[in-house]
Structures are given as structure tokens and as C-alpha cells.
Backbone bond lengths (Angstrom), bond angles and torsions (degrees), N, CA, C in turn:
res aa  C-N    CA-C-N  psi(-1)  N-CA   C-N-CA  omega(-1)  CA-C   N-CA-C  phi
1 X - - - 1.478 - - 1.516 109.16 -
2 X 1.597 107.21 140.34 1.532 90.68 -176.80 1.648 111.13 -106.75
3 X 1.742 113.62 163.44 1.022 81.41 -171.47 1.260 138.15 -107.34
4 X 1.397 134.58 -166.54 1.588 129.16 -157.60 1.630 111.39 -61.92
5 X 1.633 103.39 -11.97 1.668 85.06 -162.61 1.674 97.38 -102.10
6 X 1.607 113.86 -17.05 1.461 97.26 166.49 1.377 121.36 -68.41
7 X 1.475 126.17 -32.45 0.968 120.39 -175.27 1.729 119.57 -68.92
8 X 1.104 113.77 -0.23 1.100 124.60 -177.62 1.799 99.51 -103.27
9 X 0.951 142.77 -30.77 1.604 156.10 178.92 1.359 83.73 -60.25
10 X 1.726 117.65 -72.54 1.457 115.75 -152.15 1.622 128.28 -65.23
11 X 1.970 95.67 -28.88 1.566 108.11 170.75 1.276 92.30 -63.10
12 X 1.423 151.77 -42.78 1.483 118.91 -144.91 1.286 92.02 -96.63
13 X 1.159 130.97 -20.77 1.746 106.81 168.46 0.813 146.83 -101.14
14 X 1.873 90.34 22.60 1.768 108.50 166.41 1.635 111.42 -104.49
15 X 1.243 91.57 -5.68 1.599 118.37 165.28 1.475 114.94 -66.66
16 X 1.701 115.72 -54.37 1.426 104.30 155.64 1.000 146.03 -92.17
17 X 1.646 116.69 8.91 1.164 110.80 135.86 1.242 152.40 -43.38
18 X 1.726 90.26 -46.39 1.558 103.44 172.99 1.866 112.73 -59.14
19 X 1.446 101.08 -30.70 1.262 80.28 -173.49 1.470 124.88 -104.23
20 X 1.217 104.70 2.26 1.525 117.44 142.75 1.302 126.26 -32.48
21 X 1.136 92.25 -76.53 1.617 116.29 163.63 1.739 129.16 -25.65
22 X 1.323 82.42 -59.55 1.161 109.17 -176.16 2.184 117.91 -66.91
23 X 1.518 86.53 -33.55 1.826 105.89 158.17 1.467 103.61 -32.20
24 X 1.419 69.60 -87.19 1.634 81.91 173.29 1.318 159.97 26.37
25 X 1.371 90.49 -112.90 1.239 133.83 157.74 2.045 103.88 -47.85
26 X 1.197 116.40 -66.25 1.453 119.86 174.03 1.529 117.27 -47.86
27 X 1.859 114.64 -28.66 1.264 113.39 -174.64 1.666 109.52 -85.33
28 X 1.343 104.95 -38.23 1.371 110.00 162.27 1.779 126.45 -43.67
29 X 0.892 93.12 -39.39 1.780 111.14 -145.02 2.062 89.53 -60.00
30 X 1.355 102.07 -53.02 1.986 87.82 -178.20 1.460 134.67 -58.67
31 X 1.607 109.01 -8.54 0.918 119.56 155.78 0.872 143.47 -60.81
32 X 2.028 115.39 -38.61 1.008 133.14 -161.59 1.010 105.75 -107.30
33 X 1.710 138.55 -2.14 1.325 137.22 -174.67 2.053 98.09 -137.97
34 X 0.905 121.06 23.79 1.683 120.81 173.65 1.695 104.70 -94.25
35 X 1.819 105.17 101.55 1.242 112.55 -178.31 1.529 120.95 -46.34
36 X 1.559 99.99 175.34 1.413 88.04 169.84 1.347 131.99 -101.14
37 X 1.260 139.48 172.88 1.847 130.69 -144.42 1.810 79.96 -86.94
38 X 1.632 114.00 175.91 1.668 119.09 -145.33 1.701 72.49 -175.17
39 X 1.838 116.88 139.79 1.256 108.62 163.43 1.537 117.81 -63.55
40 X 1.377 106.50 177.75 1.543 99.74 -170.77 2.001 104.24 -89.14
41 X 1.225 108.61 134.26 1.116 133.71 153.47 1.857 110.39 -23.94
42 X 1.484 129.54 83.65 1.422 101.13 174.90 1.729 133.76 -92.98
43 X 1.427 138.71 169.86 1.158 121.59 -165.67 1.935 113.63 -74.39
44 X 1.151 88.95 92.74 1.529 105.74 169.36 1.388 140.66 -164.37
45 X 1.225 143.18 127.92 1.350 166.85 -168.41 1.930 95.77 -20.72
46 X 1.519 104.13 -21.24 1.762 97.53 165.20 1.123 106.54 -130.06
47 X 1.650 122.27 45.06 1.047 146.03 133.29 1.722 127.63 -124.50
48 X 1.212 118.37 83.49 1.583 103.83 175.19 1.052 120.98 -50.51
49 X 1.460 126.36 163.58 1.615 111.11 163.69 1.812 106.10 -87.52
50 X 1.458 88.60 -33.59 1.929 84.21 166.04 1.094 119.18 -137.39
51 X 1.216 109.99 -169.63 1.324 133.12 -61.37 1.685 112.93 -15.98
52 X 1.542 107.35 166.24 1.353 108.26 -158.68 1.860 102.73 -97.27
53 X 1.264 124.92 174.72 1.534 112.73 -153.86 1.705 109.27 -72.01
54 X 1.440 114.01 -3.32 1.369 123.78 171.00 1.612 113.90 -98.74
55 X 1.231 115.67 24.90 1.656 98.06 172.64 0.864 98.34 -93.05
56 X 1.650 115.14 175.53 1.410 137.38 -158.20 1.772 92.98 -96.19
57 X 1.802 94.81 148.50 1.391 106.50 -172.53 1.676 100.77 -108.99
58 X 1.227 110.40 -22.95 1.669 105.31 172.52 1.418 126.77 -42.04
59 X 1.100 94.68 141.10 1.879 104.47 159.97 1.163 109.63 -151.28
60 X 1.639 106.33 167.18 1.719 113.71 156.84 1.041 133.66 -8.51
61 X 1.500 89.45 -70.47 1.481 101.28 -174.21 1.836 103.00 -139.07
62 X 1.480 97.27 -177.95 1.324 115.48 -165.84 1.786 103.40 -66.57
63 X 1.349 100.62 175.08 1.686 120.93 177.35 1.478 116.96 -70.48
64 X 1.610 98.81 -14.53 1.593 99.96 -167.48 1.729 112.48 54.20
65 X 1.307 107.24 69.40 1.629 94.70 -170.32 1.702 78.79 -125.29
66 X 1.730 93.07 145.03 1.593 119.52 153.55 1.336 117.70 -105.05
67 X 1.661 115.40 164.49 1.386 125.65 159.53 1.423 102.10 -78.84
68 X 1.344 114.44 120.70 1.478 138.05 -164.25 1.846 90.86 -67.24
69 X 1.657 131.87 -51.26 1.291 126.09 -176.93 1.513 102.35 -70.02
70 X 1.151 137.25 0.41 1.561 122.30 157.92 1.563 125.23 -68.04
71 X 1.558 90.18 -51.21 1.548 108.90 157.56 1.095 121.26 -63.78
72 X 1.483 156.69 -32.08 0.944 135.68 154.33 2.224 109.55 -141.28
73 X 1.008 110.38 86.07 1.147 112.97 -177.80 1.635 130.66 -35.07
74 X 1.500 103.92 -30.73 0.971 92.47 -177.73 1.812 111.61 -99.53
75 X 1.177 110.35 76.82 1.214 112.03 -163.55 1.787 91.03 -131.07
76 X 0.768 126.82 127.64 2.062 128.17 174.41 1.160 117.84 -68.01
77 X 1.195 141.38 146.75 1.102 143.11 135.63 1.123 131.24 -175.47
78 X 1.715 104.80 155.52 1.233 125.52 -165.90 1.949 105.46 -134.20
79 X 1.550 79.39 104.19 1.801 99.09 -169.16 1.701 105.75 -98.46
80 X 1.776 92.63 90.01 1.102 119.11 166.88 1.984 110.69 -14.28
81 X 1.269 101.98 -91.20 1.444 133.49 -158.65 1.987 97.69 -32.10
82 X 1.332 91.29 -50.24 1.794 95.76 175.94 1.498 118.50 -48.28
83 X 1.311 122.14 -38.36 1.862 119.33 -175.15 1.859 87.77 -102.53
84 X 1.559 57.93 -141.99 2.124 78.20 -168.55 1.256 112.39 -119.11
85 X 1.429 127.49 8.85 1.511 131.34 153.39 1.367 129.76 -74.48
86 X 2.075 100.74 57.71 1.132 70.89 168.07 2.300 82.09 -154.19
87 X 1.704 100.99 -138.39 1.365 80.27 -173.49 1.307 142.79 -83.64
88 X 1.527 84.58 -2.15 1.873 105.15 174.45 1.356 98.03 -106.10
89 X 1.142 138.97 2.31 1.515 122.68 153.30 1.096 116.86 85.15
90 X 1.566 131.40 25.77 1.532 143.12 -155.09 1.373 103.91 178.85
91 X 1.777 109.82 -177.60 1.293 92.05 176.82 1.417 95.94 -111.37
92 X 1.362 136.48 179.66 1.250 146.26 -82.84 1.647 91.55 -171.76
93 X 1.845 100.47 111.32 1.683 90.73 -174.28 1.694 126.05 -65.15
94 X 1.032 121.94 137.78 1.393 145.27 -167.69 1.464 125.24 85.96
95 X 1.423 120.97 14.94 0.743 117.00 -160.06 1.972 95.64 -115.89
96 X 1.313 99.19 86.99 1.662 110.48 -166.50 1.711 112.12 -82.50
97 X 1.153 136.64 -21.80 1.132 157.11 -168.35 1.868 116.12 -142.84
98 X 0.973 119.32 112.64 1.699 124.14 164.74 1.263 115.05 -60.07
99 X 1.364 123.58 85.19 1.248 146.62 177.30 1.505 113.21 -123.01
100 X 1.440 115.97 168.45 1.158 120.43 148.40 1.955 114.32 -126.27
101 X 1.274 122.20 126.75 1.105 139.20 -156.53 1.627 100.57 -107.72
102 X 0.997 130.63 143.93 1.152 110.74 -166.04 2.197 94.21 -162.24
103 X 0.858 132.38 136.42 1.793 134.35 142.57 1.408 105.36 -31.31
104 X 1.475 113.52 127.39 1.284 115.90 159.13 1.567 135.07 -21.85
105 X 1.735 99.38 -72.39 1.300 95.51 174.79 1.291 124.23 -88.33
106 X 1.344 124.70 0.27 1.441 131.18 141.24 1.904 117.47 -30.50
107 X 1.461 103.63 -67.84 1.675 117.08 -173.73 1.636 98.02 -75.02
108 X 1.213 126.87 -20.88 1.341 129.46 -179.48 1.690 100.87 -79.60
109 X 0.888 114.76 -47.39 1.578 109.16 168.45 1.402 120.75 -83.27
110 X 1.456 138.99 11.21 1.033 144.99 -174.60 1.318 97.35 -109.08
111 X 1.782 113.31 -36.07 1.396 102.78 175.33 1.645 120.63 -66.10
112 X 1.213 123.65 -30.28 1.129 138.87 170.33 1.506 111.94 -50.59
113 X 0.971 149.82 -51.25 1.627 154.75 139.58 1.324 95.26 -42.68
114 X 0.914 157.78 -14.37 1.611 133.91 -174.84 1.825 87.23 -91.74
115 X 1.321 124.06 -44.57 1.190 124.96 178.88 1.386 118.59 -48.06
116 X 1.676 91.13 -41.24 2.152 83.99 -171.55 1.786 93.05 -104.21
117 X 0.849 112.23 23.12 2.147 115.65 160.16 1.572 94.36 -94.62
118 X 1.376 110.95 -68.21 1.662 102.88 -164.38 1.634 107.92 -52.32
119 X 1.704 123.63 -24.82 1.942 114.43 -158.95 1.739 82.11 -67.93
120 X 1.353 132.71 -39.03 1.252 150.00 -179.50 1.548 136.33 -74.07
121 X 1.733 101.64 30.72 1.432 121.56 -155.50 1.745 113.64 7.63
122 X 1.581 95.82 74.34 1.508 82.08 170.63 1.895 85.70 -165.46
123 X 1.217 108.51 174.65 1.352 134.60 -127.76 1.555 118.67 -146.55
124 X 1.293 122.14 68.83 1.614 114.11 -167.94 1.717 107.13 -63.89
125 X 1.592 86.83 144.97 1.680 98.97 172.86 1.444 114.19 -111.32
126 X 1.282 118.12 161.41 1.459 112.48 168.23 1.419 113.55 -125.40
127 X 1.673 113.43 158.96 1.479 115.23 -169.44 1.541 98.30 -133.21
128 X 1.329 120.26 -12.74 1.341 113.59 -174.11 1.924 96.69 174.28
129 X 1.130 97.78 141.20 1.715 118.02 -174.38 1.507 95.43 -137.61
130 X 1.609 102.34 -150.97 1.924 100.57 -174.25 1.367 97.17 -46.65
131 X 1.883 104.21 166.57 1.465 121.13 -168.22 1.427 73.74 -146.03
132 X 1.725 107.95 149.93 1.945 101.07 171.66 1.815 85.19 -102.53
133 X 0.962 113.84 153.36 1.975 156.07 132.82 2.015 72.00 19.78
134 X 1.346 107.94 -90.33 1.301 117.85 -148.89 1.660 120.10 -57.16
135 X 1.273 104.22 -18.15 1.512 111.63 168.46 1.595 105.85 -73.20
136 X 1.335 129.58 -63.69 1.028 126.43 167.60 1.838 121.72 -32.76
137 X 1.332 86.34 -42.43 1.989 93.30 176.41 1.888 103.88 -79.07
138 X 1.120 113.72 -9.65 1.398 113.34 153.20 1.256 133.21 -83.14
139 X 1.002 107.68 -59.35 2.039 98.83 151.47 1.036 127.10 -41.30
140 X 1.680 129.66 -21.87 1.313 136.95 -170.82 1.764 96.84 -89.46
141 X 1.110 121.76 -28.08 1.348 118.27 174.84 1.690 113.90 -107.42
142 X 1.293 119.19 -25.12 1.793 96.48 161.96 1.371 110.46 -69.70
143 X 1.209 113.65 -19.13 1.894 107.79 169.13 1.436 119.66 -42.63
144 X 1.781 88.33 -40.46 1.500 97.26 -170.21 1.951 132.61 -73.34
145 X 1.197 80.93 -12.65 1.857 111.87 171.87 1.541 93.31 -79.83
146 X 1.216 104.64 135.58 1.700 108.37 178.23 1.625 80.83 -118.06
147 X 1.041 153.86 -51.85 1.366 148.17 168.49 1.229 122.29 -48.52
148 X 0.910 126.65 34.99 1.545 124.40 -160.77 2.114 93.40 -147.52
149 X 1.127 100.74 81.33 1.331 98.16 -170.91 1.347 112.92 -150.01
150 X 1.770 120.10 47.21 1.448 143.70 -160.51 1.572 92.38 -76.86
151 X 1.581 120.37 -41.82 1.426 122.54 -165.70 1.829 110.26 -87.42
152 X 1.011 83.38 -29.41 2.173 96.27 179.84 1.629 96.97 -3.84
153 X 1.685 103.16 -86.01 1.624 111.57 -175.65 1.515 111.06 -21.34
154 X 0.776 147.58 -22.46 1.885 147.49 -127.97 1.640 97.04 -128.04
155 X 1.417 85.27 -84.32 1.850 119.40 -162.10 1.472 99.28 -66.63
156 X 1.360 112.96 -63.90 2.114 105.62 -158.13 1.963 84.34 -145.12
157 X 1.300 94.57 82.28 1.736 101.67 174.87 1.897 91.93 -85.18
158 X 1.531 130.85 -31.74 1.272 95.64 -178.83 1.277 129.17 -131.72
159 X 2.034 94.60 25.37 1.496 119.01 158.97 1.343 113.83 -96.00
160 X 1.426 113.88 149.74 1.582 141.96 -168.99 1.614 90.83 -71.35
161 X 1.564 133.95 123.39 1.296 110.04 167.80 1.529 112.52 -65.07
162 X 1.199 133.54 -17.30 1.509 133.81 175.05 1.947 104.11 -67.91
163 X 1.136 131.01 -11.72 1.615 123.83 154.29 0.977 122.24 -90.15
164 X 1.021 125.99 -2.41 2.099 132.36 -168.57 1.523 104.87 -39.25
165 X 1.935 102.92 -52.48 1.083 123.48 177.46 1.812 123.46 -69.44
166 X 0.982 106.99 -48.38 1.939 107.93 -176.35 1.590 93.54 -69.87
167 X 1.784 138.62 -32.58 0.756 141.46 -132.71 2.073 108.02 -105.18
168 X 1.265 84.68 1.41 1.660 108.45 -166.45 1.270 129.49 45.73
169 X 1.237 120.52 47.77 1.683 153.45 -173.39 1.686 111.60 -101.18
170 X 1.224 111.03 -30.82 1.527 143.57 -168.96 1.266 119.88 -114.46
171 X 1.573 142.24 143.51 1.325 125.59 153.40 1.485 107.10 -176.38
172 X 1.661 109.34 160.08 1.527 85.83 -161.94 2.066 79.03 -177.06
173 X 1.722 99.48 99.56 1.796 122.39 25.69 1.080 109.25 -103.61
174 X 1.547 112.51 148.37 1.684 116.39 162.00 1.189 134.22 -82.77
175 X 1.512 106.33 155.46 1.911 110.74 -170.81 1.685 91.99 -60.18
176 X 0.957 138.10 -47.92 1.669 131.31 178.24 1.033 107.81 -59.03
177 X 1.235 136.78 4.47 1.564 116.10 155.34 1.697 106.99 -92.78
178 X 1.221 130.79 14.51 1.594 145.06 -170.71 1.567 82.20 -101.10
179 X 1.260 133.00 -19.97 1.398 123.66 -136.31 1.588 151.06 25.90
180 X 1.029 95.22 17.51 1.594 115.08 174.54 1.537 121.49 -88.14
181 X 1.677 114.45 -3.57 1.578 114.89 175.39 1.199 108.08 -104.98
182 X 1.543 118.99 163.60 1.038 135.86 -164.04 1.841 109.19 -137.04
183 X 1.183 98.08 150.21 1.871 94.31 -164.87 1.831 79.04 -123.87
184 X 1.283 114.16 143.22 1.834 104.71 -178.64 1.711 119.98 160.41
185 X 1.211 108.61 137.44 1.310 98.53 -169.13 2.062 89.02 -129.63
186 X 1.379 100.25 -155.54 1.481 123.09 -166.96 2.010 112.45 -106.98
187 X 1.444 89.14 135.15 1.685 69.73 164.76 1.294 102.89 -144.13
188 X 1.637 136.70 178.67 1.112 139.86 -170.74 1.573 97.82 -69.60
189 X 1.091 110.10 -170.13 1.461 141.97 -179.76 2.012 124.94 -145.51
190 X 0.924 108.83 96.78 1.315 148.19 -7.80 1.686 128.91 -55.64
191 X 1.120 128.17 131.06 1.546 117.09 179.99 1.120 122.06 -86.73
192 X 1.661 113.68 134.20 1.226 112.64 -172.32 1.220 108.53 -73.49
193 X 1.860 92.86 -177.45 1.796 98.92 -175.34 1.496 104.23 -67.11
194 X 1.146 117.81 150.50 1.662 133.72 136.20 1.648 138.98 -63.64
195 X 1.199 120.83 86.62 1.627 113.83 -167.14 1.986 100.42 -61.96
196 X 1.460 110.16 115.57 1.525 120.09 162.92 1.575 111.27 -25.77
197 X 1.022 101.84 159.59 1.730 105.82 -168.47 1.799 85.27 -114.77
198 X 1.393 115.19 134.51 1.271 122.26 -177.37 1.674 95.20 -106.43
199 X 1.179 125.60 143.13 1.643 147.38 164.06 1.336 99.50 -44.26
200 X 1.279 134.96 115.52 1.375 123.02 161.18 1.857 113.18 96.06
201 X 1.164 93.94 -6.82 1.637 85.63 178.66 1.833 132.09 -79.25
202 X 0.388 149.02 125.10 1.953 151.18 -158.28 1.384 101.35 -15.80
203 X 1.044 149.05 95.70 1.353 140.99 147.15 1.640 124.40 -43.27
204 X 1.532 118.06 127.90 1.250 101.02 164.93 1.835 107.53 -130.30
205 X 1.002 101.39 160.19 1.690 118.57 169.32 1.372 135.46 -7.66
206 X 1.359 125.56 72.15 1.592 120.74 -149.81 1.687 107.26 -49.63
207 X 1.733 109.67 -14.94 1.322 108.38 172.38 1.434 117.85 -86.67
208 X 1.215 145.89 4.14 1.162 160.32 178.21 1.848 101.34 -76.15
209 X 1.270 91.66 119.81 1.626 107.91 161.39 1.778 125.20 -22.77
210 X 1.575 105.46 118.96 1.628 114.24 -148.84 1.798 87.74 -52.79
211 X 1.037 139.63 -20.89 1.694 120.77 166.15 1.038 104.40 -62.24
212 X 1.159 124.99 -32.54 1.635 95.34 -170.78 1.625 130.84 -137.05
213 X 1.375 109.40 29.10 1.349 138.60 135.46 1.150 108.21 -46.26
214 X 1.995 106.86 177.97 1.498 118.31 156.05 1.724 123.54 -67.86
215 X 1.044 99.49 125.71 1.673 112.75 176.86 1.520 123.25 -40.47
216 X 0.796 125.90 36.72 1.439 157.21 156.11 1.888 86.42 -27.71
217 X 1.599 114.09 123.65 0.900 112.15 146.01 2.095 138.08 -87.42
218 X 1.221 91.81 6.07 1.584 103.85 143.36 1.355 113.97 -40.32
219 X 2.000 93.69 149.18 1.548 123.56 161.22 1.671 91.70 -66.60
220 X 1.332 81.63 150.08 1.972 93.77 161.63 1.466 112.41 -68.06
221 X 1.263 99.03 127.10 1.938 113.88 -174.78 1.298 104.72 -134.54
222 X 1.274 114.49 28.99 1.618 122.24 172.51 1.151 119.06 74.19
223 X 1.602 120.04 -30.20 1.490 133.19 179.61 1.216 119.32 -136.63
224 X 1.138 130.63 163.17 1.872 133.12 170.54 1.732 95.39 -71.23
225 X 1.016 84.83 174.85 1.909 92.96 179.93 1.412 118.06 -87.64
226 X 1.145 133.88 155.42 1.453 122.08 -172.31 1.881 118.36 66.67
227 X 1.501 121.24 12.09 1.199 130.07 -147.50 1.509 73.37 -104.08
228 X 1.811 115.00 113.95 1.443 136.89 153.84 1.524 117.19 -71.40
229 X 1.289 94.60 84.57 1.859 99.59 178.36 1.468 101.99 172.90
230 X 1.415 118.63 155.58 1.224 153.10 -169.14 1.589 118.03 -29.29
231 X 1.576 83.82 -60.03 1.671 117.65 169.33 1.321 102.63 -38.40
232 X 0.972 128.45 -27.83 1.653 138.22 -153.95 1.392 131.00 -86.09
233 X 1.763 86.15 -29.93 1.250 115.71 159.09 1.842 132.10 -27.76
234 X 0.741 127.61 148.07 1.531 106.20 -160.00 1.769 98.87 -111.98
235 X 1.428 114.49 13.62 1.221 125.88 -167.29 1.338 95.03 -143.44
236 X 1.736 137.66 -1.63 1.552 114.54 -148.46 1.828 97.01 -71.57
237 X 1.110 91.46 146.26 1.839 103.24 157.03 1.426 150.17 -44.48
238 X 1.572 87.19 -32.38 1.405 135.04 151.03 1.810 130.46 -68.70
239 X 1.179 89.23 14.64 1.431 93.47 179.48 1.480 105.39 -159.88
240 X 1.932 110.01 117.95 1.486 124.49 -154.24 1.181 107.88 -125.91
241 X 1.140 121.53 164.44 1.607 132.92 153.59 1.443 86.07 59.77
242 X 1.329 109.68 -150.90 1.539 126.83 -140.98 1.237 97.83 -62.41
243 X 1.272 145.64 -18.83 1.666 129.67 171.86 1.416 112.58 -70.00
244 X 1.307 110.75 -47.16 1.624 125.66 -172.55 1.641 97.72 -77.03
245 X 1.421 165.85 -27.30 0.555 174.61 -153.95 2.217 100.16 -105.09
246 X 1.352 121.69 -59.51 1.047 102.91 137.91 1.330 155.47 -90.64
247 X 1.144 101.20 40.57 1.635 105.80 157.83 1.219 105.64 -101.75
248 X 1.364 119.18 -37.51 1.468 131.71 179.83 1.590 103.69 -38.44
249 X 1.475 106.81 -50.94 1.871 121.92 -156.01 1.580 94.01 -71.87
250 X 1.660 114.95 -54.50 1.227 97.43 -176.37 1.500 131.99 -79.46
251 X 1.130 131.60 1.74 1.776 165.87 -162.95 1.847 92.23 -79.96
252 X 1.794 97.57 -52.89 1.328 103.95 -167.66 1.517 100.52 -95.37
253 X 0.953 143.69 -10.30 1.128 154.44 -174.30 1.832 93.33 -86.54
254 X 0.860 127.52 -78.60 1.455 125.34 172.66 1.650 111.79 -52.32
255 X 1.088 126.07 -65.74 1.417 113.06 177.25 1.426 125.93 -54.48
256 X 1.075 132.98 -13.68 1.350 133.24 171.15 1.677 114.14 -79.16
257 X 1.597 101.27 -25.84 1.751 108.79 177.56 1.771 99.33 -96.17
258 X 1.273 132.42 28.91 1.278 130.21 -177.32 1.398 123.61 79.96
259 X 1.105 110.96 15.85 1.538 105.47 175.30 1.256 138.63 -110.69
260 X 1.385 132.92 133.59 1.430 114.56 -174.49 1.490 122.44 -109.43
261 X 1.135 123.68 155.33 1.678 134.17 -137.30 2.146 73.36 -106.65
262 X 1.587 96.47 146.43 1.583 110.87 148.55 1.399 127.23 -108.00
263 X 1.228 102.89 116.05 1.790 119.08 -160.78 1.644 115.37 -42.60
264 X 1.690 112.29 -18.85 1.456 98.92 -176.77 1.879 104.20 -103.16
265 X 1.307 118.13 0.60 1.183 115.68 176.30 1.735 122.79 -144.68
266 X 1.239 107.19 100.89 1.469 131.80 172.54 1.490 103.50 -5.62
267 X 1.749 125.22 -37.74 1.586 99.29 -146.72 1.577 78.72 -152.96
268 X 1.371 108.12 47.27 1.666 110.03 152.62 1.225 104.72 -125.07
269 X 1.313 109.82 140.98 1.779 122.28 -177.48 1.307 109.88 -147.38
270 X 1.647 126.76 143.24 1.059 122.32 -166.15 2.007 108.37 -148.98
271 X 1.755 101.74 118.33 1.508 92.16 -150.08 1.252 89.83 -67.67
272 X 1.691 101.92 150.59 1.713 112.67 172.64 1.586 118.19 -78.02
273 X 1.341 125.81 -12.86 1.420 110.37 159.35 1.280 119.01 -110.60
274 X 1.154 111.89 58.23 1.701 131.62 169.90 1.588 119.07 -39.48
275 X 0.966 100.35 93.96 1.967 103.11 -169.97 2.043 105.44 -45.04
276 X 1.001 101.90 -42.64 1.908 105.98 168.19 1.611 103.15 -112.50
277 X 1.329 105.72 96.37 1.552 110.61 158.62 1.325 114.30 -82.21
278 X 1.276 119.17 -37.38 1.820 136.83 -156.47 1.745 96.83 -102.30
279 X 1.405 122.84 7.20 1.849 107.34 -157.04 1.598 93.94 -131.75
280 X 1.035 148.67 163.46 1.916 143.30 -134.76 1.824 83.38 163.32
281 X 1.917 85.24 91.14 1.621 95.81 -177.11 1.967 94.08 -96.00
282 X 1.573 96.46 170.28 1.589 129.05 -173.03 1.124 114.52 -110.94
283 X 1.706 128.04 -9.83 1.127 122.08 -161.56 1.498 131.77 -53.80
284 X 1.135 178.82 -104.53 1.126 154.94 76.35 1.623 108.82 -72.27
285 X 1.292 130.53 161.66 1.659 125.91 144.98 1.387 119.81 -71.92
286 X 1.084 98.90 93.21 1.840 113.72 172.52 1.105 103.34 -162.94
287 X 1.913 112.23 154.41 1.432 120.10 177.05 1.513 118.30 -60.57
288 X 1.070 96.27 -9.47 2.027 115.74 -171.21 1.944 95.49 -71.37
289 X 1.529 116.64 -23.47 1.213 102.71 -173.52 1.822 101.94 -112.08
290 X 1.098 96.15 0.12 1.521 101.16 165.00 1.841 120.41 -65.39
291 X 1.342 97.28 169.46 1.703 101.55 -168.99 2.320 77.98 -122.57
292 X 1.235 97.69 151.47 1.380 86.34 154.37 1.500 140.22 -69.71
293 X 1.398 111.69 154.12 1.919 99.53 -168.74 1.674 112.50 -62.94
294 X 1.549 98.65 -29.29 1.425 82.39 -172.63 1.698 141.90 -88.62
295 X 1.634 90.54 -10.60 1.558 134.30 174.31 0.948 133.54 -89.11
């Protein structure tokens, strides 16, 4: 048997071993876990400032999100992110079904503007509602392709795609992953047809005069939708008479049902009592993540 006082010698200098070791191991460790760099986040409504683009999107429970045309059918849309009309030229991860997904009282107040568009023969459209987490983390990496610039002509003919981000065009995470924003403009009543957007066909200048842009069955709003530039502005100076005049209609048309407009783009709106302001859901776009309208 050995005795009590070696065994007491030998624990303590397996004791500093351990914490030798343990140095170590702690001095190592920032090396081995320091993410990798992500463009920068800029100050805008599809950029929070917080939480930062790695917080957690879980909760309890679900988003409570509806299909916004259950709630009110006669509402339009044409949800960009699903095809390939748009600035990445494809469709857009999570986005499994062409829907618009929307918070209850989000689409409950959206229906309310569809009411005071129609007393005003006119007709809201939609281009984009909730977005999940991972679409946004897709924009965060076609950013990262500087070669990857098939849509340029269209979307940002006279932005650098390397500013998208400082330039607040970009952001990630977005208020549409809260699901409470809305991407959307106006159309007549009755609305005319829309000619399909073919893969590959001539792109021109979303700032170019509503003749001769994409055929957008949109009111004239000075720009195509998703159009990265100045013009875009939902106030620019540069934009008169009948465009500026409807942005005006729909500005007030949304703000009177609770919503507030983002200053660099005409046809983003985001309701101000957003049941998840603080929560950046994953769900996919499909009816599968829908709740029913009436329940």
C-alpha cells in the first residue's frame, strides 16, 4: 500500500498538469473558432442593428404566419425571389412555393389598404413578404462572388455590386425574416396583362423610363422594383409627376393601416406593431408553413 502522503504529491502534479493543459488549450481556442469575415450589415430596416447576423432564430413556438391571398384574395402578386426575375437571377433559397407569407395582423392590416386602393381604382401588388434566415444568408454569399453579375444591367446598372451592402440596398438579417414586411407596389384596376419574364432575354435599366424597362404591370414608380439606385428613393427629387405622386398614394395608403415606408426604397414597408420585432424566423415559403386564414 502506498503511502497517504505520496499520493497526495502525485494528485497535485497531475493537477498541474491539468492545468497546463488546460493553458493551452484556452490559448489555442480563438484561433480555432474566429468566424469568417461576412459583408457589413448596413443601417436599414433589412438590416437590424440587433441582434447581430448570428443570433438564434428559434422559439417556442411558430411565426403564426398566413398566406396573405387567403386573407384577402384579391390582393396580386408576383413573388419575385421564387423564379429568376430577380437580382441573382434564380430563385432564391427557401423560397419553395410562390407565395406571400405574411403575420396575421400584418395580412390583416394589409387587407385594410387593399380596401382604400380598390375605393381608388387601384390594386396592391406584392413582390416579397416573409423571407426565411437562409435566403438572406444567400444574398450574404452571392455578394461574395464579385463575378457573378448576370443581373447588373436590370437591378444596380450604376451601383458597384461591392456597395450593395455599405450602400443599404443589402442586409442580413432582414426585417422580413420578422415577417411583418412587405415588398409591393400599386396597379390599375382592371390590371393589365403582364408579359412573363423569359431567362436570358435583353435586360434593360430598372431606371429607364416605365416604356422601356421590364413590363411590369405596375403604376409608374419611377423605377422597376428591387432597382439598387438613388432613383429608388421613395422621396428622390428626381422623380416627378405621376411616379412621385404615386408613391405619395401608396406611402399614405400604407401608413394610415400602420405601416412604415423605408426611405431608400419606394415599395418596402414594415408593420409597426410587428408581433416578432426581436425573432428572425427559417421557415421555408410554402403553404406547409402556413397556419390556416381562418384559425
Amino acid at each position: 500500500m502506498a503511502r497517504p502522503g505520496r499520493i497526495r504529491r502525485r494528485t497535485a502534479t497531475a493537477r498541474g498538469r491539468a492545468v497546463a493543459a488546460a493553458v493551452v488549450i484556452v490559448a489555442l481556442a480563438p484561433g480555432c473558432t474566429r468566424p469568417a469575415p461576412s459583408p457589413p450589415a448596413a443601417p436599414s430596416p433589412s438590416a437590424a442593428p440587433t441582434p447581430p447576423p448570428s443570433a438564434p432564430a428559434a422559439t417556442p413556438r411558430g411565426p403564426g404566419l398566413v398566406v396573405l391571398t387567403d386573407v384577402d384574395p384579391r390582393v396580386r402578386t408576383d413573388i419575385r425571389y421564387a423564379g429568376a426575375h430577380n437580382f441573382v437571377g434564380r430563385p432564391v433559397a427557401g423560397y419553395a412555393e410562390p407565395l406571400c407569407l405574411l403575420t396575421r395582423p400584418a395580412a390583416e392590416a394589409l387587407r385594410r389598404v387593399q380596401d382604400a386602393a380598390l375605393a381608388r381604382g387601384r390594386s396592391l401588388k406584392v413582390y416579397d413578404c416573409y423571407r426565411p434566415r437562409r435566403a438572406a444568408d444567400d444574398f450574404v454569399e452571392w455578394a461574395r462572388q464579385p463575378g457573378e453579375q448576370r443581373m447588373k444591367a436590370e437591378f444596380y446598372p450604376r451601383v458597384a455590386k461591392s456597395e450593395l451592402f455599405d450602400e443599404g440596398y443589402l442586409g442580413a438579417p432582414t426585417a422580413h425574416s420578422r415577417g411583418s414586411t412587405v415588398d409591393l407596389t400599386l396597379v390599375d384596376v382592371p390590371t393589365p396583362t403582364q408579359p412573363p419574364y423569359v431567362p436570358g432575354q435583353p435586360l434593360v435599366a430598372c431606371t429607364a423610363p416605365q416604356g422601356q424597362r421590364f413590363a411590369d404591370n405596375s403604376v409608374d414608380m419611377g423605377t422597376g422594383f428591387d432597382c439598387f439606385d438613388p432613383l429608388a428613393h421613395t422621396d428622390s427629387p428626381r422623380v416627378t409627376g405621376v411616379a412621385r405622386d404615386n408613391r405619395r398614394l401608396l406611402r399614405q395608403l400604407m401608413t394610415d393601416a400602420g405601416f412604415v415606408n423605408y426611405d431608400r426604397e419606394w415599395w418596402h414597408y414594415r408593420y409597426r406593431d410587428e408581433p416578432w420585432p426581436d425573432t428572425y424566423f427559417d421557415v421555408p415559403v410554402a403553404r406547409s408553413s402556413a397556419e390556416p386564414a381562418g384559425g
